[in-house]
C-alpha positions as CSV (number, residue, x, y, z in Angstrom):
1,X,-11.6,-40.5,-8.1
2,X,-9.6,-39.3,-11.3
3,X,-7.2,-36.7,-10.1
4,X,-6.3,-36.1,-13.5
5,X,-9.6,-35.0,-14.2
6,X,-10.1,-32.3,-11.6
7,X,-9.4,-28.6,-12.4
8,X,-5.9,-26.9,-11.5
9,X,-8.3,-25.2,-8.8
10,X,-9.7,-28.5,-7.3
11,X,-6.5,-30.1,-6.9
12,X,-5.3,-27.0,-4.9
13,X,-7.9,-27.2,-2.8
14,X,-7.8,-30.9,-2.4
15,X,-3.9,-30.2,-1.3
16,X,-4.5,-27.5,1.1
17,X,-6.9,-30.2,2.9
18,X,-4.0,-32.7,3.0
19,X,-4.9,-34.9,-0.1
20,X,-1.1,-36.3,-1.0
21,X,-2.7,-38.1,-4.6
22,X,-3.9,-34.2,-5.4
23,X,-0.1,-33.1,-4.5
24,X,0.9,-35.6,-6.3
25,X,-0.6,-34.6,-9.9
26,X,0.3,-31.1,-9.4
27,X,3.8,-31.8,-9.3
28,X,3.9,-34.2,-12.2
29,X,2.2,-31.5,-14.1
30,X,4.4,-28.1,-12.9
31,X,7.7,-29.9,-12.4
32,X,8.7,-29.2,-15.1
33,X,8.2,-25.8,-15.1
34,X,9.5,-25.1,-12.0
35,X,13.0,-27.0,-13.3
36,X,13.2,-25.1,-16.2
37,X,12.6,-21.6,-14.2
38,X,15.8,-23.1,-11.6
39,X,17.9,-24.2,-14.0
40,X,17.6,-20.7,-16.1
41,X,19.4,-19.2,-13.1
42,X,22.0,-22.2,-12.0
43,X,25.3,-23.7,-13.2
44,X,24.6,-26.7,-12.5
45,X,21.6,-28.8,-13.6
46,X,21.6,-31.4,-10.7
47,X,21.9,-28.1,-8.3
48,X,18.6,-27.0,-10.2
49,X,16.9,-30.8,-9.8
50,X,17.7,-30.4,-5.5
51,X,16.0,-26.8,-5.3
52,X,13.6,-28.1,-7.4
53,X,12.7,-30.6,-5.1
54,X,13.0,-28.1,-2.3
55,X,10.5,-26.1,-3.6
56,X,7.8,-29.0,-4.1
57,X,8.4,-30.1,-0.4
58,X,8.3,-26.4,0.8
59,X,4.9,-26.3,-1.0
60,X,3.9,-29.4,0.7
61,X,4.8,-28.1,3.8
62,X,2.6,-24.7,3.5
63,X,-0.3,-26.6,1.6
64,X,-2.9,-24.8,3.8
65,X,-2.2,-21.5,2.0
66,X,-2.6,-23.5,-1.7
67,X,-6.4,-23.1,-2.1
68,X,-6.4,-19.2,-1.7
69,X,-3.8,-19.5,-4.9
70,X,-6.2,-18.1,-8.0
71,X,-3.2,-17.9,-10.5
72,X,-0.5,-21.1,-9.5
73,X,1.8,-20.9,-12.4
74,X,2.4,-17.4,-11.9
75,X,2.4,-17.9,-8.1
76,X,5.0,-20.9,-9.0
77,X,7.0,-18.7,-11.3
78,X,7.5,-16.2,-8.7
79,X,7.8,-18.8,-5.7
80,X,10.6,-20.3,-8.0
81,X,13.0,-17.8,-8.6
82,X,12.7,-16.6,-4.8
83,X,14.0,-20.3,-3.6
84,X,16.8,-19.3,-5.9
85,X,17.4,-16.1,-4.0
86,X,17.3,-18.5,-0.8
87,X,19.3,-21.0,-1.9
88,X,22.0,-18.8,-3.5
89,X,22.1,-17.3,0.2
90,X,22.4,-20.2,1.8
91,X,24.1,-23.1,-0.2
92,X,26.9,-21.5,-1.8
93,X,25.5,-22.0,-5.7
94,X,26.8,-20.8,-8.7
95,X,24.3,-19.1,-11.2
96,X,24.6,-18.7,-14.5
97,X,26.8,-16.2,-15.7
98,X,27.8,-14.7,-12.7
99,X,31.6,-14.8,-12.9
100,X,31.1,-13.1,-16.5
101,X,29.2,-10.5,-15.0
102,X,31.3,-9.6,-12.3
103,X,34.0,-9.6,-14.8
104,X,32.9,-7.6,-17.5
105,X,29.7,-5.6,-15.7
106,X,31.6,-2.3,-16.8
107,X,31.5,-3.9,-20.7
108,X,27.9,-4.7,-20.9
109,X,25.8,-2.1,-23.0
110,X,22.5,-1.3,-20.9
111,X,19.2,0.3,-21.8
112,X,17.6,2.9,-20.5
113,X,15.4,1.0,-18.0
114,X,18.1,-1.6,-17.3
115,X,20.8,1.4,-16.3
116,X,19.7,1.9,-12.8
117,X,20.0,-1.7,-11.8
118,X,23.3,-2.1,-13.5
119,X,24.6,1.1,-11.8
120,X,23.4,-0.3,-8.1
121,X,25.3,-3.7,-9.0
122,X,27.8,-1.4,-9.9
123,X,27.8,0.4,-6.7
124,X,27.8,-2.6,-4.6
125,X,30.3,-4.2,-6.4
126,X,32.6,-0.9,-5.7
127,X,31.9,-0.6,-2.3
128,X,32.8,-4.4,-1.7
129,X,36.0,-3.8,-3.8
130,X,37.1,-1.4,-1.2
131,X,37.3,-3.8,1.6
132,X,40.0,-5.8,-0.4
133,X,43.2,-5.5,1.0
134,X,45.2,-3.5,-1.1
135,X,47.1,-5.7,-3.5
136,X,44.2,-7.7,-4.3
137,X,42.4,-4.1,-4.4
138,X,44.5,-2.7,-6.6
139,X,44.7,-6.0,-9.4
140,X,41.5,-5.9,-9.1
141,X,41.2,-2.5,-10.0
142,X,44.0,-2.2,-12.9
143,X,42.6,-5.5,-14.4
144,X,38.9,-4.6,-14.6
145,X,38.4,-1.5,-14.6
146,X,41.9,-0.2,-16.5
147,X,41.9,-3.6,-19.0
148,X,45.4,-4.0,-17.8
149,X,47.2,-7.4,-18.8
150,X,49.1,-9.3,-15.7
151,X,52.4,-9.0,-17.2
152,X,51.5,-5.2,-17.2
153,X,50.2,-4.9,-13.6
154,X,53.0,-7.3,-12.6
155,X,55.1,-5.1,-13.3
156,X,52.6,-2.0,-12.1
157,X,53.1,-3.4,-8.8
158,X,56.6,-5.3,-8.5
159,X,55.0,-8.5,-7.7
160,X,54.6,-11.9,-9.9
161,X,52.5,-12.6,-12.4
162,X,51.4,-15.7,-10.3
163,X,50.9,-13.3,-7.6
164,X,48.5,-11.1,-10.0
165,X,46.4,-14.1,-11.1
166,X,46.1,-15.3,-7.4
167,X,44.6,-11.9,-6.0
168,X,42.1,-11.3,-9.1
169,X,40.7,-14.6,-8.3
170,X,40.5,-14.2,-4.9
171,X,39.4,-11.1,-5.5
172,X,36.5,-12.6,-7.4
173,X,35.5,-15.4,-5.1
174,X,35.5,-12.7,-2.5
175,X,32.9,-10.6,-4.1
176,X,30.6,-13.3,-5.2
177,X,30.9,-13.7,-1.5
178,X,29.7,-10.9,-0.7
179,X,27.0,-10.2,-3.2
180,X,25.6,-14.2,-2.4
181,X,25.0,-12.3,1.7
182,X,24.4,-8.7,0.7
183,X,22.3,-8.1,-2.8
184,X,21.3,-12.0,-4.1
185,X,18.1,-10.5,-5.6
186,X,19.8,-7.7,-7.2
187,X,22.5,-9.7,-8.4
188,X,19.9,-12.1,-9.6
189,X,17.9,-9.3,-11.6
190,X,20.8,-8.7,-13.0
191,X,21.5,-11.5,-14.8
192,X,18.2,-12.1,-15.8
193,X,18.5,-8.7,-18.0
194,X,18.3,-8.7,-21.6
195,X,21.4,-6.6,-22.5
196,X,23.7,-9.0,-19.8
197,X,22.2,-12.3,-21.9
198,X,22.9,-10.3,-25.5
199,X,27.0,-9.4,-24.5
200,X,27.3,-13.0,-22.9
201,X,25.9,-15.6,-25.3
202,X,28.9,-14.8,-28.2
């Protein structure tokens, strides 16, 4: 039999009766795809190449379910971007843009329809802010949201300049943290948003 040959719809079908040749050509003709939807949303391309392959054996795995699939590359797109979700939950991955974002969210310029999802980020972001300890809190605070300099909140707060830099990167690792266990999809959205892509690519 020519795989090749066979309709997207055959060779679903011939993979949800355990046919690893059928699997075989449906990888070699959406990998691709599904690498270039990963790697959109990750920081590092051979991070992108592992859930890649994660996602190809996790398909494997449920290939019973393939032949009631009427439209796979949407299916695949959406499939994708949730093994993102799950493996920004779970590995500790970096995606693209994200320390941008969580430095400069109050910055970015968002339309109408983008507004409420910025504002929830926003709110999440806030609320995780307040369970800083107070130093880091408060460079946090005066660096971000006040666009003070360290020398300036060094001298804000009687401590180092060292000292400042420390605690807004801590800060920052701390609240990736915290939005990679509490709102991956929304941070996710996020950065998939047109006006976040606009500010960041200068």
């Amino acid at each position: 039999m020519i795989y090749q040959n066979l309709s997207e719809q055959a060779l679903l079908n011939r993979c949800s009766t355990n046919d690893p040749k059928a699997f075989r050509v449906i990888y070699d003709n959406f990998k691709g795809f599904v690498f270039a939807v990963v790697n959109a949303r990750l920081d590092d391309a051979d991070e992108a190449v592992d859930v890649t392959q994660d996602i190809f054996i996790s398909l494997w795995e449920s290939r019973k379910q393939l032949a009631n699939i009427r439209d796979f590359k949407t299916y695949l797109y959406v499939y994708s971007r949730n093994q993102v979700i799950s493996a920004y939950r779970k590995k500790n991955i970096r995606l693209k843009g994200e320390t941008y974002l969580l430095e400069q969210l109050d910055q970015i310029d968002h339309s109408a329809e983008d507004h409420l999802v910025a504002r929830e980020l926003t709110a999440s972001i806030d609320n995780a802010v307040g369970q800083l300890p107070e130093t880091m809190r408060n460079c946090y605070k005066l660096s971000k949201s006040d666009g003070k300099s360290n020398n300036e909140i060094a001298a804000i707060l009687k401590i180092s300049e060292k000292t400042v830099r420390n605690n807004i990167s801590e800060a920052l690792k701390r609240l990736r943290f915290y939005l990679q266990r509490n709102n991956p999809e929304l941070f996710i959205l996020i950065l998939s948003l047109p006006a976040f892509w606009h500010h960041w690519s200068w």
